[in-house]
C-alpha positions as CSV (number, residue, x, y, z in Angstrom):
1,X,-9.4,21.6,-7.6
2,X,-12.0,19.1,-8.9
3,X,-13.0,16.3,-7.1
4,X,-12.2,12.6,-9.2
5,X,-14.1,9.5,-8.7
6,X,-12.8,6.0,-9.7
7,X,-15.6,3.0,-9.4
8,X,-13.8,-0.5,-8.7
9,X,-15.9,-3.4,-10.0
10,X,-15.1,-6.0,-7.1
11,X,-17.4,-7.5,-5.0
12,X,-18.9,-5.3,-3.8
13,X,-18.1,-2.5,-5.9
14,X,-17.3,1.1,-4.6
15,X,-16.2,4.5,-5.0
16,X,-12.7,5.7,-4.7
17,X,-13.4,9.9,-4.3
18,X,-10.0,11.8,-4.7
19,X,-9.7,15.8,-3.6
20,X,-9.2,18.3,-1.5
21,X,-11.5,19.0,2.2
22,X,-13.3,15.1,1.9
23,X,-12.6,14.4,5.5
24,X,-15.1,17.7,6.6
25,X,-17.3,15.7,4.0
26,X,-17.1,12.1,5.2
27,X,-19.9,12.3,7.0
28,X,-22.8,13.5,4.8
29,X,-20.8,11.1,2.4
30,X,-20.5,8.3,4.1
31,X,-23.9,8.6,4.9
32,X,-25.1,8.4,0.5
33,X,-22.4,5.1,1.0
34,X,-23.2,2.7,3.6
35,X,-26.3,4.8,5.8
36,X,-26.4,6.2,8.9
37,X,-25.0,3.7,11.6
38,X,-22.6,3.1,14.7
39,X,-19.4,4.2,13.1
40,X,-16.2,3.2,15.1
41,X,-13.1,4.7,13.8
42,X,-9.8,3.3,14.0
43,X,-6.5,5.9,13.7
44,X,-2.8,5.8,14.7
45,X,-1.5,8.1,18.3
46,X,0.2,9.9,15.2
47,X,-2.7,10.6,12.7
48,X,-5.4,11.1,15.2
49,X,-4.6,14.4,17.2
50,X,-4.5,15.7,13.4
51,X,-7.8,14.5,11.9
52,X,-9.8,12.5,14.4
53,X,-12.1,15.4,16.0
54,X,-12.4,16.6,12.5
55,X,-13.6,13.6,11.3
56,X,-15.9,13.0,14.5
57,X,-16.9,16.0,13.8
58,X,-18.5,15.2,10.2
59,X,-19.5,12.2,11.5
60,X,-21.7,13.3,14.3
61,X,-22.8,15.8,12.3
62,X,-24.7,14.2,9.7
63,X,-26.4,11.6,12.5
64,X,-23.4,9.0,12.8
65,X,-23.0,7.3,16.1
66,X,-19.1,7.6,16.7
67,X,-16.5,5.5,18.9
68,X,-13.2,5.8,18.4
69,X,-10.3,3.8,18.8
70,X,-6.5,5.1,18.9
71,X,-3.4,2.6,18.8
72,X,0.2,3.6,18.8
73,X,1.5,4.5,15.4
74,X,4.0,2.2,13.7
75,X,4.7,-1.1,11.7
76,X,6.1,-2.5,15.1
77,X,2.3,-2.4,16.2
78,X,0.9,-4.0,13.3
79,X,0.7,-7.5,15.0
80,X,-2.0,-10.0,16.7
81,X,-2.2,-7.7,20.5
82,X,-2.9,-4.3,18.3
83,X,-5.9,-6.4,16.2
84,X,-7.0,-7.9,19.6
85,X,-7.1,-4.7,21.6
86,X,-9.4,-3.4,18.1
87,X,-11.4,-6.6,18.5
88,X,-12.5,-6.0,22.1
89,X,-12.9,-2.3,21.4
90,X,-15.5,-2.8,18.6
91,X,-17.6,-6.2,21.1
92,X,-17.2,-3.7,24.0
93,X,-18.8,-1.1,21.5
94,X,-21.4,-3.5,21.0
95,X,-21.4,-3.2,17.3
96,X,-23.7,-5.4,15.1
97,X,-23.7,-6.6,11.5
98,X,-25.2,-3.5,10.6
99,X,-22.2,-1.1,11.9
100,X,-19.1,-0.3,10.0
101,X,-15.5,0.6,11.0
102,X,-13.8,3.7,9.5
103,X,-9.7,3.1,8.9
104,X,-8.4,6.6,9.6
105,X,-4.4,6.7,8.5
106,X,-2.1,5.5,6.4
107,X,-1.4,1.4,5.5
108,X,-0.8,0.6,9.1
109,X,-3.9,1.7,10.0
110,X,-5.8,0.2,6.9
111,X,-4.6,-2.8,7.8
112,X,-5.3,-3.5,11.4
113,X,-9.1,-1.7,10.9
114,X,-9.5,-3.6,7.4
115,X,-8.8,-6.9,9.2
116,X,-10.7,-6.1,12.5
117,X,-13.3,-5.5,10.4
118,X,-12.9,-9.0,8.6
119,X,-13.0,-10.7,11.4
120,X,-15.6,-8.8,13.8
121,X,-18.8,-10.6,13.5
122,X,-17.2,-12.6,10.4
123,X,-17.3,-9.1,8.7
124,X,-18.7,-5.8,8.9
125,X,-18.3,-2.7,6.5
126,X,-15.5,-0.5,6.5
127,X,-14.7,2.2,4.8
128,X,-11.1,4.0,4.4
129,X,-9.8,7.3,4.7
130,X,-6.0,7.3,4.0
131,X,-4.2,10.1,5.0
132,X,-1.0,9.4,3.9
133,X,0.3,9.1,-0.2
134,X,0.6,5.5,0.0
135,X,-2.5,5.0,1.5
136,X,-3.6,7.0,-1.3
137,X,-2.1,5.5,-4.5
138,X,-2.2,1.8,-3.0
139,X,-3.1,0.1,0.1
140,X,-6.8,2.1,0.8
141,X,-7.6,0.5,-2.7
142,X,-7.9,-3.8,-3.7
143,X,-8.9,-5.1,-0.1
144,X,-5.7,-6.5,1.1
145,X,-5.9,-6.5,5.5
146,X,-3.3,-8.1,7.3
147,X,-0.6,-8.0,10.2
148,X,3.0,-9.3,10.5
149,X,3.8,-12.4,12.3
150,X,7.6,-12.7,13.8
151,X,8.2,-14.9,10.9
152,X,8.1,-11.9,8.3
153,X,5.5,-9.1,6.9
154,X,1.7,-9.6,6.3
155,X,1.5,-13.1,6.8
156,X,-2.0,-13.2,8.6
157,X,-4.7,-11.5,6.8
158,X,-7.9,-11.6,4.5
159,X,-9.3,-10.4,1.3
160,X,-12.2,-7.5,2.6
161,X,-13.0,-4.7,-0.1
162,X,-13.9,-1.3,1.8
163,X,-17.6,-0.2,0.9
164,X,-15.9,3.0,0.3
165,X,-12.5,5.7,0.3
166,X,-12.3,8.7,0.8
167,X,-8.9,10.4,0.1
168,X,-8.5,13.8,1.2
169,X,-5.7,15.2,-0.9
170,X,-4.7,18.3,1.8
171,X,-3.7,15.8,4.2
172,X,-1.1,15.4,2.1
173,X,0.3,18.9,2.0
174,X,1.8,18.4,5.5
175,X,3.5,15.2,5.3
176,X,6.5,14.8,6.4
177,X,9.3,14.3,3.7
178,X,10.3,10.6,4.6
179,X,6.7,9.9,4.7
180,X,6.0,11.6,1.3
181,X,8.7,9.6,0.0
182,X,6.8,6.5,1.3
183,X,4.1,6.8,-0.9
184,X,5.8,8.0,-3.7
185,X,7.6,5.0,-4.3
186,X,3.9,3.2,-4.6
187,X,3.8,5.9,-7.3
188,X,6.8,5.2,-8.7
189,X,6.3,1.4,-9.2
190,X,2.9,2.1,-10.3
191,X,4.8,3.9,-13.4
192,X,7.2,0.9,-14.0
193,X,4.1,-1.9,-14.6
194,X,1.3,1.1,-16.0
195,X,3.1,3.2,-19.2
196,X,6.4,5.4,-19.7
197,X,3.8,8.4,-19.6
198,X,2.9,7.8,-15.8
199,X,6.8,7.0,-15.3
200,X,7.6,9.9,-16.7
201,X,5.5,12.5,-14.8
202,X,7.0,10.8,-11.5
203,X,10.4,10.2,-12.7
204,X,11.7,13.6,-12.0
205,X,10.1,13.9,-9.1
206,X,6.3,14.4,-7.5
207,X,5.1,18.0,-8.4
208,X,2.0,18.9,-5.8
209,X,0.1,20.2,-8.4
210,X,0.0,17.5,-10.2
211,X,-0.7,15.1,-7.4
212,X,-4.0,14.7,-7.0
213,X,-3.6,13.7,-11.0
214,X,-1.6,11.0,-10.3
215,X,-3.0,9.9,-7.3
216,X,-6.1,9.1,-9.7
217,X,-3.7,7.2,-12.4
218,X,-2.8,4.7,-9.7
219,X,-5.6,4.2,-8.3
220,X,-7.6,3.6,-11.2
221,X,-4.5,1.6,-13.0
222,X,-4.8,-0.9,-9.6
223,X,-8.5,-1.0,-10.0
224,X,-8.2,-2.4,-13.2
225,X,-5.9,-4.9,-11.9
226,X,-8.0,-6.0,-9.1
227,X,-10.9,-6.1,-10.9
228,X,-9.0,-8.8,-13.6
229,X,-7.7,-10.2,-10.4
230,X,-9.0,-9.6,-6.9
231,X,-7.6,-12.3,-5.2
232,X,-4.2,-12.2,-6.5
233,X,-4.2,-15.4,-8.9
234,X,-2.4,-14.1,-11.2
235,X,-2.4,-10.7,-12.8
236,X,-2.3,-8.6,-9.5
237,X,0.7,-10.5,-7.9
238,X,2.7,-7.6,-10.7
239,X,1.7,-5.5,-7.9
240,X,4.2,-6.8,-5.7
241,X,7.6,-4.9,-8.0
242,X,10.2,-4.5,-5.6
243,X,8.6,-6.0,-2.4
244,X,10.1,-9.5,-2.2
245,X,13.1,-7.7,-1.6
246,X,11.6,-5.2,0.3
247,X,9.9,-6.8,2.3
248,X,13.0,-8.4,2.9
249,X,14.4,-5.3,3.7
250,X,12.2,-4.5,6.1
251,X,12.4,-7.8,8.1
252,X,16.6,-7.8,8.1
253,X,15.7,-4.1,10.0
254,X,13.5,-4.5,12.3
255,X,11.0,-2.7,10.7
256,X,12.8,0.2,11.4
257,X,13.1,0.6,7.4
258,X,9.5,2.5,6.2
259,X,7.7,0.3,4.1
260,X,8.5,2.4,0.7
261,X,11.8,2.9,1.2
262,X,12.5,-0.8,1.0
263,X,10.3,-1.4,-1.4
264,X,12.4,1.3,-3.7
265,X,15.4,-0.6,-3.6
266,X,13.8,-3.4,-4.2
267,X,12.9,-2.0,-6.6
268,X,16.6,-0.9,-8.1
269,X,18.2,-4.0,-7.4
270,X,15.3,-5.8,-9.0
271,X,16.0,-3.8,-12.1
272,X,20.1,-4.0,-12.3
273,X,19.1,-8.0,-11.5
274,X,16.9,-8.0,-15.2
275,X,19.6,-6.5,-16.8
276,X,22.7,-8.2,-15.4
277,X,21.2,-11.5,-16.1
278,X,20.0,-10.8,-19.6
279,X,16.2,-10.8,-19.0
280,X,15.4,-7.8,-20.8
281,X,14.2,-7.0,-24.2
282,X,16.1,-5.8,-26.6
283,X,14.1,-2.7,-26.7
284,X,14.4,-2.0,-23.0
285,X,18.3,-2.8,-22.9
286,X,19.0,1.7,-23.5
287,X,15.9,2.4,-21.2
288,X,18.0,-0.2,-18.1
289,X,21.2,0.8,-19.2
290,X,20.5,4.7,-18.7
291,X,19.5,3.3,-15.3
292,X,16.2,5.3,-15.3
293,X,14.2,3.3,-12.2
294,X,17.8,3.6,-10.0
295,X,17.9,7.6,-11.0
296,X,14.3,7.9,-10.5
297,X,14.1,6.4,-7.4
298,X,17.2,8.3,-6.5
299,X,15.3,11.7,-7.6
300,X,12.4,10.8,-4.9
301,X,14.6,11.3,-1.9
302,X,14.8,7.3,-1.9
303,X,17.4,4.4,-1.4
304,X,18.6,2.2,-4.5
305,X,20.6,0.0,-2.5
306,X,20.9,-1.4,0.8
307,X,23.3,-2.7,3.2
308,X,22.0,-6.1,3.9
309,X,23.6,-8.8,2.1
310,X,21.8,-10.9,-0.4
311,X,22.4,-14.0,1.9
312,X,20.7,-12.4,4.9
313,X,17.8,-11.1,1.8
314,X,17.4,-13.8,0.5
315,X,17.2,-15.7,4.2
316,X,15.0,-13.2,5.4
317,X,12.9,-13.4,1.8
318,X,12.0,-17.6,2.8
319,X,8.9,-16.5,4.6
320,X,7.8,-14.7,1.8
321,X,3.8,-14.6,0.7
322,X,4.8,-15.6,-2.7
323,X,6.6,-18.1,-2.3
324,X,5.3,-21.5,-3.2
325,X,7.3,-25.2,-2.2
326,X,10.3,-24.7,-3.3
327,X,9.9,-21.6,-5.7
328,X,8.8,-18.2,-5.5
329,X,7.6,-16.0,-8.0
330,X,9.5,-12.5,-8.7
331,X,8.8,-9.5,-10.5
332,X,10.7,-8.8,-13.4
333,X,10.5,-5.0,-14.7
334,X,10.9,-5.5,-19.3
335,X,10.8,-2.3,-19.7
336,X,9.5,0.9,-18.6
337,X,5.1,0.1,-18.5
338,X,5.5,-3.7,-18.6
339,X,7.0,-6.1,-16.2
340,X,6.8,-10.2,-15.8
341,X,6.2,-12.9,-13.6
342,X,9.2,-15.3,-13.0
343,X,9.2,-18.3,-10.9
344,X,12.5,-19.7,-9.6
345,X,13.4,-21.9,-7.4
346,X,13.8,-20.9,-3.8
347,X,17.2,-21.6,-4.3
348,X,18.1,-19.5,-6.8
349,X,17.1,-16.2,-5.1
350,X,20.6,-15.3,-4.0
351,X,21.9,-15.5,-7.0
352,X,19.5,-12.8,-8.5
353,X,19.3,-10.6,-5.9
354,X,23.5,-10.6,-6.0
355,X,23.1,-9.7,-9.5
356,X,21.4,-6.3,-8.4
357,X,22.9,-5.8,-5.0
358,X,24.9,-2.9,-5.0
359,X,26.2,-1.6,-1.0
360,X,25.0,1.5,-0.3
């Protein structure tokens, strides 16, 4: 299986490399990408007894210095103690300017090492190695870092681009199905705001041999975006399909709902919302009607609905990123490869997320 790369134009601009056996690579890569240097890598208690001596390994191999630095695994741990326990690792460490921090895992792990790495120093280079499908088809690629605060998700963070990622596609042969799932509905929403034909390959379902395919179609239709956009002014905030409720989701739980699951029925009851309340086009109304995002979503192994109430959603939805005074802007799927930016007032979000809430 070929390897694919994907160049993103930001600032600075890098390589995103796609295939099989690139983490027994990433060191006589990494070294072509940002030189040979104290590399401290960051990984999850879950993802490191897989991958970390391997990538050490690589590392050490091609004349790296290696640290490494393992935090327990899950969203719960995404907060301001996990990013001060990586702080003092990489000061104790004694990295300089000249070092860079490797972010070994899946969007937890970007996170937490993409913002350490923001911070450290005010900013060092760091590079990311997802290991998980959404890692893959979103968060390793645009430079969004951040943590969750009690008040709801991601609400601390920075813009830092990674100087490079490196996304081995094997370590995504052995993921477990809920986690699969995870990143497939990245993929999935991908489809919704990039064509019918991307839609269409997912909709039935994720075939593994055309994954690494797709993979590179979401990564490079996100580049695009980021490019037009890297500091979400606009265009890029279409990124966020589904995760106003989602994210919603996610805070009404505990964080005990995965990240993609929400953001899938989100993701439905944003879609039933468009067409309950009349905001599609004419020539979407067969495509919502045959309910094609619900039964997609449906055919990934993933929830359309969920059993919080809009009034605890929309509650939970108040600390939201996008929100702005008294509105917040939504994402409104047209039709299948185009979706719009709505803004409404604050007080108006029950109403539209009642108009797609269906109990599960």
């Amino acid at each position: 299986m070929s390897i694919q790369t994907i160049h993103v134009r930001t600032n600075p601009e890098y390589d995103v490399v796609i295939g099989p056996g690139l983490l027994e690579e990433c060191g006589s890569r990494l070294r072509e990408t940002v030189g040979l240097c104290h590399m401290a890598v960051v990984s999850d208690s879950n993802v490191a007894p897989l991958y970390l001596e391997r990538v050490r390994t690589s590392l050490e191999r091609a004349g790296f210095t290696v640290s490494t630095c393992v935090f327990h695994a899950g969203e719960a741990y995404k907060n301001f103690n996990t990013l001060s326990d990586i702080l003092e690792f990489l000061a104790g460490e004694q990295l300089t300017r000249t070092d860079c921090v490797a972010a070994l895992g899946g969007g937890v792990t970007g996170d937490m090492a993409g913002l350490a790495a923001a911070l450290y120093l005010r900013g060092v280079k760091y590079v990311q190695l997802p290991t998980t499908l959404l890692a893959a088809v979103d968060s390793s690629v645009g430079g969004k870092t951040a943590i969750d605060l009690r008040a709801g998700k991601n609400l601390a963070g920075a813009f830092m681009q990674p100087a490079a990622v490196l996304c081995d596609t094997d370590c995504l042969k052995t993921l477990p199905p809920h986690v699969f799932a995870d990143g497939a509905a990245e993929a999935l929403k991908t489809g919704v705001l990039c064509s019918e034909e991307l839609f269409a390959r997912i909709e039935p379902g994720l075939s593994m041999s055309e994954l690494d395919e797709i993979i590179a179609q979401c990564v490079a239709f996100k580049a695009g975006v980021v490019e037009r956009d890297e500091k979400e002014q606009g265009e890029r905030k279409l990124l966020n399909l589904g995760h106003t409720v989602g994210h919603a989701i996610e805070k009404c739980s505990g964080f005990t709902i995965p990240h993609g699951h929400a953001v899938a029925a989100g993701m439905a009851i944003m879609a039933r919302a468009a067409e309950n309340l009349g905001w599609l086009t004419d020539e979407a109304k067969q495509t919502f009607e045959e309910g094609r995002i619900e039964s997609a979503v449906e055919n990934l192994g993933l929830p359309s609905s969920t059993e919080y109430p809009p009034e605890a959603l929309a509650q939970a939805a108040l600390s939201d990123k996008k929100r702005a005074g008294d509105s917040i802007t939504i994402v409104v799927p047209s039709k299948i490869g185009r979706c719009e930016l709505k803004t409404i007032p604050v007080s108006e979000l029950r109403s539209v997320i009642e108009a797609g809430w269906a109990p599960e």
